[in-house]
C-alpha positions as CSV (number, residue, x, y, z in Angstrom):
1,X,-13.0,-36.0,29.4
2,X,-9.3,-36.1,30.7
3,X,-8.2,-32.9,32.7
4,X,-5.5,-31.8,30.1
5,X,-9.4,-32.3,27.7
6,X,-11.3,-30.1,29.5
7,X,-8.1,-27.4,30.2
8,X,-7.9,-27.0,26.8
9,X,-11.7,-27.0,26.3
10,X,-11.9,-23.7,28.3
11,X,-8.8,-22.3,26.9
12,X,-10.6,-22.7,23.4
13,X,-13.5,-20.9,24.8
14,X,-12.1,-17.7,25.9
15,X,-9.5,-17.0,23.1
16,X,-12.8,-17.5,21.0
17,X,-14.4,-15.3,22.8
18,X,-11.2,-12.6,22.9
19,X,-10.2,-10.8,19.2
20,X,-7.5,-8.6,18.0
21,X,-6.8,-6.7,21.5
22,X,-5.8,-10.3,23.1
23,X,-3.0,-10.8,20.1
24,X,-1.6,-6.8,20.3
25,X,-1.2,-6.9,23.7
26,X,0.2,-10.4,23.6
27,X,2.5,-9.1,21.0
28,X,3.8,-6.0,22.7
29,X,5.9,-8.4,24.8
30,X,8.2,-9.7,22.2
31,X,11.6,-10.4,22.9
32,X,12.7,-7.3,22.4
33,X,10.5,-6.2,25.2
34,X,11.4,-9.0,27.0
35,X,15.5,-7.8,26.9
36,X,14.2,-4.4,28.0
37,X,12.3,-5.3,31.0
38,X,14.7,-8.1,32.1
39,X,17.1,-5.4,32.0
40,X,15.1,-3.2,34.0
41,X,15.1,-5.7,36.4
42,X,18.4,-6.7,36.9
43,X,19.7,-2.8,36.8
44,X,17.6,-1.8,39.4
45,X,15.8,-4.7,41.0
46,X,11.9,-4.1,42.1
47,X,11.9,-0.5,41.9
48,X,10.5,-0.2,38.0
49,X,7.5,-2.7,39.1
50,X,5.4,0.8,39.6
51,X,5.7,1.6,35.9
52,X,3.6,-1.5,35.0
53,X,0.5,0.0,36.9
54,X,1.5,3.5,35.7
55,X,1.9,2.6,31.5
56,X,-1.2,0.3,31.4
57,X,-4.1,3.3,31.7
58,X,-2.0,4.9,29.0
59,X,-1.4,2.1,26.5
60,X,-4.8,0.5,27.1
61,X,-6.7,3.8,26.2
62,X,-4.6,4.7,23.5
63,X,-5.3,0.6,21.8
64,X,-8.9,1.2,22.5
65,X,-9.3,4.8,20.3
66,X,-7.3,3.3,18.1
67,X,-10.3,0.0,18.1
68,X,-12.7,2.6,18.0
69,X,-11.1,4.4,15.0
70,X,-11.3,0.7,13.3
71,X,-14.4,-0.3,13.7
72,X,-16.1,2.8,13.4
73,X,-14.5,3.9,10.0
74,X,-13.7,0.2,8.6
75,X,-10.4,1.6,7.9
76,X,-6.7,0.7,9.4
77,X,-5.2,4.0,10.8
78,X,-3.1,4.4,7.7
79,X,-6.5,4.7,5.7
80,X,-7.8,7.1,8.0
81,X,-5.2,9.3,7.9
82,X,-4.8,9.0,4.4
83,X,-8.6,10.3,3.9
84,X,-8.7,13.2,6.3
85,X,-5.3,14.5,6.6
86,X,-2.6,16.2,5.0
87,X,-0.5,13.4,3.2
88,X,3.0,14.2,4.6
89,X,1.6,13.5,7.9
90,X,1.0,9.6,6.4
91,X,4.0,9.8,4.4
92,X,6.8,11.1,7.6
93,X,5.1,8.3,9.7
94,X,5.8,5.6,6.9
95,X,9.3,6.9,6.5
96,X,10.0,6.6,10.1
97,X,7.7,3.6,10.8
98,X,9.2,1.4,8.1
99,X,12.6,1.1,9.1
100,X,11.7,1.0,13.3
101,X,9.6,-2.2,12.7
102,X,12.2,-4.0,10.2
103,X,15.1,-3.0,13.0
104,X,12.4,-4.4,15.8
105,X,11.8,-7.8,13.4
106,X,15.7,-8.2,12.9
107,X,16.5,-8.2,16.9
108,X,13.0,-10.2,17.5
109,X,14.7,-12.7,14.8
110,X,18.1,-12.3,16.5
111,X,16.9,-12.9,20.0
112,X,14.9,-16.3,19.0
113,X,18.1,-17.4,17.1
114,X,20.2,-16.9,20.3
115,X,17.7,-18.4,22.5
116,X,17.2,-21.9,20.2
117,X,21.1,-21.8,20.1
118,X,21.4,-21.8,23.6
119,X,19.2,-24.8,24.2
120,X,20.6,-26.5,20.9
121,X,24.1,-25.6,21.2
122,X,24.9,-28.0,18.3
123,X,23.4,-26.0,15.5
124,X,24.1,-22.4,14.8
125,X,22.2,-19.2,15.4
126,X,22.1,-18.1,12.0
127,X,20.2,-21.4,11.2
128,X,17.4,-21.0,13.9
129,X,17.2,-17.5,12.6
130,X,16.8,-18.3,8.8
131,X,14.5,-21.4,10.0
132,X,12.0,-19.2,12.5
133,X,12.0,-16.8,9.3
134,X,11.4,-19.4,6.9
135,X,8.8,-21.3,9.1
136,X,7.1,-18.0,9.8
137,X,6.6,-17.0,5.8
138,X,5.0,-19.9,4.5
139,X,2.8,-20.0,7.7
140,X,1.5,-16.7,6.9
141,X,1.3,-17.5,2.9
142,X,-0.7,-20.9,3.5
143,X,-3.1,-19.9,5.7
144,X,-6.6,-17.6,5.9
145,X,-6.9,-14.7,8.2
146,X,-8.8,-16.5,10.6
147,X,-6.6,-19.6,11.0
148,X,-3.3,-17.2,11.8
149,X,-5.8,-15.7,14.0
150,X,-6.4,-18.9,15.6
151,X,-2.6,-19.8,15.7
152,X,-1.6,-16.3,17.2
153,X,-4.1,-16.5,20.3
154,X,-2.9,-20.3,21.3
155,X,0.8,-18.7,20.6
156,X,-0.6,-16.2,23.9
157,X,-1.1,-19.2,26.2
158,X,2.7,-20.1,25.9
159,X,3.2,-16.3,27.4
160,X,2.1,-18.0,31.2
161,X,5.0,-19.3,31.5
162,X,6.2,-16.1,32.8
163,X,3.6,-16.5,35.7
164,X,4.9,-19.6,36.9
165,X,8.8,-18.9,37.1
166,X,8.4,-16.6,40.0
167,X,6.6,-19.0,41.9
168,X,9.8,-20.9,41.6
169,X,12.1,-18.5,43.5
170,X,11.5,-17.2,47.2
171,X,10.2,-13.8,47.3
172,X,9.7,-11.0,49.7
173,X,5.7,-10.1,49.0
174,X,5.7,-7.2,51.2
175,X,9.0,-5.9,49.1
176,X,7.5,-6.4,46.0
177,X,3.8,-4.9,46.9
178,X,5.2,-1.8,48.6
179,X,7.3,-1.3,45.1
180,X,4.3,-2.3,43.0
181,X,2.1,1.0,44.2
182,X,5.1,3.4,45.5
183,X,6.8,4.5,42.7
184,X,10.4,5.4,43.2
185,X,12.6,7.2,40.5
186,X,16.3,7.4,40.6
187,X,17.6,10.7,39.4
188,X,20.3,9.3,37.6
189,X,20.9,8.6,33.6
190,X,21.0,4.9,33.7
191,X,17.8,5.0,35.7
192,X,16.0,7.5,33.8
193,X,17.2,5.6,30.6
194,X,15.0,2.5,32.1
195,X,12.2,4.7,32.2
196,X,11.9,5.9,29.0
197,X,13.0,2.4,27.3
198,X,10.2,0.7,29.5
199,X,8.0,3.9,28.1
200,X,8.6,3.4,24.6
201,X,9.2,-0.6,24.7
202,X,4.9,-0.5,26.0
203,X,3.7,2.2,24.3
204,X,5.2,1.3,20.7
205,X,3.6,2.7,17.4
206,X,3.4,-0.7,15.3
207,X,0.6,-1.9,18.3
208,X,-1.5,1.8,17.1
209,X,-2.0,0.3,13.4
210,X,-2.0,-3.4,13.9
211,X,-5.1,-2.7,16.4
212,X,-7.2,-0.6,14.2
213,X,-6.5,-2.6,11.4
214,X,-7.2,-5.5,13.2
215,X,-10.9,-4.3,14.3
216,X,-11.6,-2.8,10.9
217,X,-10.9,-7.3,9.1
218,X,-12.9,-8.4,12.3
219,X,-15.7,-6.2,11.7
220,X,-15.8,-6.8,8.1
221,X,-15.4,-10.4,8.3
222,X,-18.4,-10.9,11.0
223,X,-21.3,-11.7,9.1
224,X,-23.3,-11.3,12.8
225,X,-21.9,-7.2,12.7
226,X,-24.0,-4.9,10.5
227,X,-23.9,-1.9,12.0
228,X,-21.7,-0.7,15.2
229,X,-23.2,-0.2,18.1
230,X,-22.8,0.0,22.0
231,X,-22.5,-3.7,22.4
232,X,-19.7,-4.0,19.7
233,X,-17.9,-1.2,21.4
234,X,-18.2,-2.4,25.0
235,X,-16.9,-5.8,23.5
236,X,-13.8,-4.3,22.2
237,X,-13.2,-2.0,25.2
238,X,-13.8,-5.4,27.4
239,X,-11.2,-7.0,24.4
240,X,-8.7,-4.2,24.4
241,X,-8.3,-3.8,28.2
242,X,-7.6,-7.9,28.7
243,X,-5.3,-7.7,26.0
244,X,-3.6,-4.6,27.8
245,X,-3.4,-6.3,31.1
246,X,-2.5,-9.1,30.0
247,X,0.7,-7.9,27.9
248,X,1.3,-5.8,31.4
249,X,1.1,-8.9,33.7
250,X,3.6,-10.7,31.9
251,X,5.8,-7.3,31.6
252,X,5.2,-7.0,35.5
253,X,6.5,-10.6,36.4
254,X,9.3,-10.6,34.3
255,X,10.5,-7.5,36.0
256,X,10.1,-9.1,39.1
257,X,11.8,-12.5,38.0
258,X,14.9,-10.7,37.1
259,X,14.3,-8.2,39.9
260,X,14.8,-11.0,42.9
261,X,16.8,-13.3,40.9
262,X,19.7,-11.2,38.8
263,X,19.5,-8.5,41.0
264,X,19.9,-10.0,44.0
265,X,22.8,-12.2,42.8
266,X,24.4,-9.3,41.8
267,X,23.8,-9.5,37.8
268,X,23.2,-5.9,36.9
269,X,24.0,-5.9,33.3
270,X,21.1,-7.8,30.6
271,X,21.6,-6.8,27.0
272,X,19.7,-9.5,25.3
273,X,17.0,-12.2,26.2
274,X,19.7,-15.0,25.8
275,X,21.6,-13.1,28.6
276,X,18.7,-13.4,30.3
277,X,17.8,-16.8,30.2
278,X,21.5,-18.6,30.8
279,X,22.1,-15.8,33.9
280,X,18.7,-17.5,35.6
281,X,19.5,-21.4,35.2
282,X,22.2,-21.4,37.5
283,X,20.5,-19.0,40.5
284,X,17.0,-20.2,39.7
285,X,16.9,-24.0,38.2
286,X,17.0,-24.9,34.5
287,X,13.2,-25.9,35.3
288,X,12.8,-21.8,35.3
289,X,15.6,-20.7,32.7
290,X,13.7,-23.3,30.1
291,X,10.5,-22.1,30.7
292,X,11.9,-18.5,30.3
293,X,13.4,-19.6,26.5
294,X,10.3,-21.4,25.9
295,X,8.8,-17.9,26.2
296,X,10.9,-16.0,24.4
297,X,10.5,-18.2,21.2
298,X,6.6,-18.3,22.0
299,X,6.2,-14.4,22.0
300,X,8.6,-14.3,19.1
301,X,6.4,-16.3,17.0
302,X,3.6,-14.0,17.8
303,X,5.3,-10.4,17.5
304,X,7.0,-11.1,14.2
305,X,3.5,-11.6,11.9
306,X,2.0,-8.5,13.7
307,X,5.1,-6.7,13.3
308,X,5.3,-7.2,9.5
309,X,1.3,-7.1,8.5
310,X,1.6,-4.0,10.5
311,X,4.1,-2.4,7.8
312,X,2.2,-4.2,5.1
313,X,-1.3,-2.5,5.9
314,X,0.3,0.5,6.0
315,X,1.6,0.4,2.9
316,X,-1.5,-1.6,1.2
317,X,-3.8,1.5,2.7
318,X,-1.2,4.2,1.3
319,X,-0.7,2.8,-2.0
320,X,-4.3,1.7,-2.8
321,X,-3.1,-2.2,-2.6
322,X,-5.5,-5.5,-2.4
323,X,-4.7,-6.3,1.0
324,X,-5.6,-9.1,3.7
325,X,-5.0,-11.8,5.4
326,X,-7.8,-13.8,3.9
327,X,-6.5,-13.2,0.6
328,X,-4.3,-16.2,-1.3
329,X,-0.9,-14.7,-2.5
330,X,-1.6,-14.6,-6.2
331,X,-4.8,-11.9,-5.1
332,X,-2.2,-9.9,-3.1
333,X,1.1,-10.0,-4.1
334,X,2.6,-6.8,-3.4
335,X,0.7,-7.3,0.4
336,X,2.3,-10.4,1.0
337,X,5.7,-9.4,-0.7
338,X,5.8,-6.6,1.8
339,X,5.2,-8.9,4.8
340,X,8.5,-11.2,3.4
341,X,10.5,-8.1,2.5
342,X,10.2,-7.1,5.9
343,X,11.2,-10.5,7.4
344,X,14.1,-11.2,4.8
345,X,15.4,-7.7,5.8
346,X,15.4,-8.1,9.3
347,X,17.3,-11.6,8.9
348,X,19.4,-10.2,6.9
349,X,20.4,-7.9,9.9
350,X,22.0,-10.8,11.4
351,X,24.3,-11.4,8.5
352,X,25.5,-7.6,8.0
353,X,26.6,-7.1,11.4
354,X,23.9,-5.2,13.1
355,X,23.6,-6.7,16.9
356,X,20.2,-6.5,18.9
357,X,21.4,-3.8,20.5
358,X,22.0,-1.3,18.2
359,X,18.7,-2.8,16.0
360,X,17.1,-1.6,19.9
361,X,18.3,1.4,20.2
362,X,17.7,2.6,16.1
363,X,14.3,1.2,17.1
364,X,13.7,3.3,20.3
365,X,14.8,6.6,18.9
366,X,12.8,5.7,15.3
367,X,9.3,4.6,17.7
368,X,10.5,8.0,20.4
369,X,10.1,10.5,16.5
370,X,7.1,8.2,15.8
371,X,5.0,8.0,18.8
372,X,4.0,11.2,20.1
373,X,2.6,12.8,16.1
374,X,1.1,9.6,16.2
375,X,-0.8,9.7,19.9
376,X,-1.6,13.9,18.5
377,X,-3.0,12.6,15.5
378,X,-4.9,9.7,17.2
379,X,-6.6,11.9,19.7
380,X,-7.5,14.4,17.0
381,X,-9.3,11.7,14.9
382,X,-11.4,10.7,18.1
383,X,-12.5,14.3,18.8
384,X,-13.7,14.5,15.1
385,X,-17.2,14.4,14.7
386,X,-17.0,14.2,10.9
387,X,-14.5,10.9,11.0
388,X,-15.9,9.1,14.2
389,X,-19.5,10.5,14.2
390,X,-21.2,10.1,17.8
391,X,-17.6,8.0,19.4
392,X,-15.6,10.6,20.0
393,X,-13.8,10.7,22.8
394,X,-15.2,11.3,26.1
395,X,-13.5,13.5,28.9
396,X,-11.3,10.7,30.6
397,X,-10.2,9.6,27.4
398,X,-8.9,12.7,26.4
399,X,-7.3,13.5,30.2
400,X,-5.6,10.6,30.0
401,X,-4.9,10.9,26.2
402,X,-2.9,13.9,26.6
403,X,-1.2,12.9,29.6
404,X,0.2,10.1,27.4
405,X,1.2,12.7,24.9
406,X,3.0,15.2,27.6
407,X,5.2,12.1,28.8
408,X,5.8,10.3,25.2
409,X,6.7,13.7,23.8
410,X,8.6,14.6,27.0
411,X,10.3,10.7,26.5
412,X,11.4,11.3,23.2
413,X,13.5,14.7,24.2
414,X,14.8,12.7,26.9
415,X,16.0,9.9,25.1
416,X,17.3,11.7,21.8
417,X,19.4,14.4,24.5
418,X,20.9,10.9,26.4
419,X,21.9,9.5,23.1
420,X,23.4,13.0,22.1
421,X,25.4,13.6,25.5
């Protein structure tokens, strides 16, 4: 067996081995994410590294309840809340949900265009764009749950190429390990603005119903799980927190990429990942600034499908739909339409005028409303014995569940009053 052979061999191994929480953490760096910590990074160099350490407790005990509430119940969130609470709970989430994730596909679909037009010069952005949208449809159309299970988790591998760009540049170690575990905050409003961007960019509500829903297919679709138990829980707590780090590794060295690199040169101002990329080649090699597009396209290719079954699950679950990946199209039309309604409208963003940026910010106000009823409602369902039986919560989940809350809750004032003033 050649050594590419038996790389691949083990790669096949563990993302067999990993589930759901592998893709949502994956998919929580998309290129919107990207954009936001790149900017991070070149606005204030190092000194948001801390945040990586601080957001991933949060994010990876919030994915995990929401696990739990999956496989426990067999149910995506949607259905949940549907069951056991007052509808206009379900129905203000959809309303806000809805258009947040469409806005979040169109600058995901915007971002990739601008990337592929940058290394292709020759053909125009608004043909990658309808191309990766296109490409992306009848993937999801053709294939079974499990094989755009399969494709998503090989889609994560391309996401180390984040790992290998800083080993690229010369770094101060000692810099970047005192600004890993001392945070700093800047008490101005560009600063502050970082914080809660990086804050809601993580911690984003689509990742809440993709992961339950997510556990709930897996679960059903095991023939080897009858019943939960501890094992399956410990599994997808084990599952979850990889995922979690993982997502916040790659966040973590694309800060610092864009920390040493645009920072240092003097580059303080990143709207989009294209930005991004074309600012590196000439300070870090176009070795590193390829690799960097390369993974923009890669986590593209992964967010967009979670992004959209996310707002078709919700709806499926509200509306009483046949839903499922592992359904063909003709068993579950008004599922798959969903997914390509979604899509189209976010392409269509970038033929009406609407930039990433503003799609970003519409977002992060949209996901600010969403996220903290969300995390309330999340941690209510895991401290209710008559939905989650003997998995409730336990005390450290819920410390650190309302700590989440108080700072999402606290983010969203924040960010609403510095888009008012």
């Amino acid at each position: 067996m050649t050594p590419f052979k038996k790389i691949t061999h083990k790669l096949s191994k563990i993302l067999k081995v990993m589930g759901p929480g592998l893709i949502t953490g994956a998919s929580d760096d998309d290129p919107s994410g990207i954009a936001t910590y790149s900017q991070a990074g070149a606005g204030f160099g190092l000194t948001t590294l801390w945040m990586t350490c601080f957001t991933f407790p949060m994010l990876a005990n919030i994915q995990g309840m929401c696990a739990r509430i999956g496989l426990v119940t067999q149910k995506g969130l949607t259905g949940t809340l549907k069951t056991y609470y007052p509808k206009w709970i379900l129905y203000f989430v959809l309303l806000l949900s809805f258009p947040a994730i469409v806005l979040n596909i169109g600058a995901d679909i915007q971002g990739m265009g601008a990337v592929s037009n940058m290394l292709i010069p020759q053909v125009p952005i608004y043909v990658f764009s309808l191309g990766i949208t296109v490409i992306l449809i009848f993937v999801i159309i053709k294939f079974d749950y499990k094989k755009i299970a399969g494709i998503l988790k090989w889609l994560c591998v391309v996401m180390l190429v984040y790992f290998i760009v800083p080993l690229m540049i010369k770094i101060n170690w000692m810099d970047v390990l005192k600004n890993t575990v001392i945070p700093t905050i800047i008490f101005n409003k560009d600063f502050i603005a970082t914080m809660v961007a990086i804050l809601g960019t993580t911690i984003s509500p689509y990742l809440f119903f993709w992961q339950a829903t997510m556990e709930a297919e897996e679960f059903i679709h095991d023939p080897k799980k009858v019943i939960v138990n501890k094992r399956i829980l410990k599994d997808m707590r084990n599952d979850v927190n990889i995922g979690m780090f993982f997502s916040h590794l790659v966040m973590y060295f694309i800060i610092l990429t864009t920390g040493v690199v645009l920072f240092n040169a003097g580059i303080h101002k990143i709207d989009t990942v294209d930005q991004a990329a074309k600012a590196l080649e000439p300070l870090a090699g176009q070795f590193a600034y390829l690799l960097f597009a390369i993974g923009v396209l890669g986590t593209g290719l992964l967010a967009i499908p979670v992004l959209a079954g996310s707002i078709s699950y919700m709806m499926a679950e509200t509306f009483n739909w046949q839903e499922g990946l592992d359904k063909k199209f003709y068993e579950a039309r008004p599922f798959y339409i969903t997914m390509i309604t979604a899509m189209g409208v976010g392409l269509l963003l970038n033929f009406i005028g609407v930039s990433p940026i503003q799609s970003l910010i519409y977002t992060a106000i949209l996901y600010g409303l969403t996220a903290p009823i969300l995390i309330g409602v999340i941690l209510h369902i895991c401290n209710n014995k008559a939905v989650m039986k003997e998995y409730t919560n336990n005390k450290i989940q819920n410390i650190v569940g309302f700590i989440t809350l108080i700072l999402m809750t606290a983010a969203a004032v924040v960010m609403i009053y510095l888009e008012l003033s």
